[in-house]
N, C-alpha and C positions, 0 to 999 in steps of 0.2 A: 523468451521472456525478456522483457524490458526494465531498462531502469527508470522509476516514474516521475525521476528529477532530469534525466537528459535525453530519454527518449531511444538510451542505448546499452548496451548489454558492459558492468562497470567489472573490471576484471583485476578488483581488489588494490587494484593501484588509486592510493590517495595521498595527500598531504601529509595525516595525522596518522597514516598507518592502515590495517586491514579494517574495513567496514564492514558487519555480518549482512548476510542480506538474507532479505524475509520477501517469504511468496505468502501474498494476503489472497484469499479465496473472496466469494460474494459477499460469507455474511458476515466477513470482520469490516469488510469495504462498510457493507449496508450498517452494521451497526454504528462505526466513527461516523459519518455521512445522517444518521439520522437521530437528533438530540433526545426525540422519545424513547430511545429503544431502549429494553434491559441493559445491555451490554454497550451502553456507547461511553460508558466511563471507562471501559477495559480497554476501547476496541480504537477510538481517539487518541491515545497517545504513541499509538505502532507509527498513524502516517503522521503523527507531528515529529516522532524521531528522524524517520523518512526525509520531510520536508527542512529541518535542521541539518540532515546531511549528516546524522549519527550511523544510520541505518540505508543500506539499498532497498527499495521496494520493489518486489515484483510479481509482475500480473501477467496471468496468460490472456490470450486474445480471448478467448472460449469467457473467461471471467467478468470480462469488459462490455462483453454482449447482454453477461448473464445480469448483471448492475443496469447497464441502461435497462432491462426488460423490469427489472424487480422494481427501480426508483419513478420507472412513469407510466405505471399502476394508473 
C-alpha cells in the first residue's frame, strides 16, 4: 500500500508527530470523488485530511483498478 501524497509507504515519521493512516476502499474513494452521491459529505473530507498531510492515505493496487472501472461507466 501506498502513501497517496508521496507515492510511498510513510512509516510514521513526521514533523508534527505520528500521522494515523487510513486504507480508503472504492466506495469511500467513489463517494468523496462524486458530488451527487449520498455519502460524499462523509466520504470528502477523509482525502481532504489526506491531502493536508493530517492523515496517510492508503490504497491497494486491486482499489485503483476497482475506481477507474466504477468512475468510467
Amino acid at each position: 500500500m501506498t502513501d497517496l501524497l508521496h507515492g510511498h509507504l510513510d512509516r510514521n515519521a513526521t514533523e508534527g508527530g505520528v500521522r494515523t493512516r487510513v486504507v480508503l476502499d472504492t466506495s469511500v474513494l467513489v463517494a468523496a470523488m462524486v458530488e451527487g452521491h449520498s455519502f460524499h459529505a462523509v466520504a470528502l473530507p477523509w482525502l481532504q485530511r489526506i491531502q493536508q498531510g493530517t492523515e496517510v492515505g492508503l490504497v491497494a493496487a486491486h482499489t485503483v483498478a476497482e475506481l477507474y472501472v466504477v468512475l468510467t461507466r
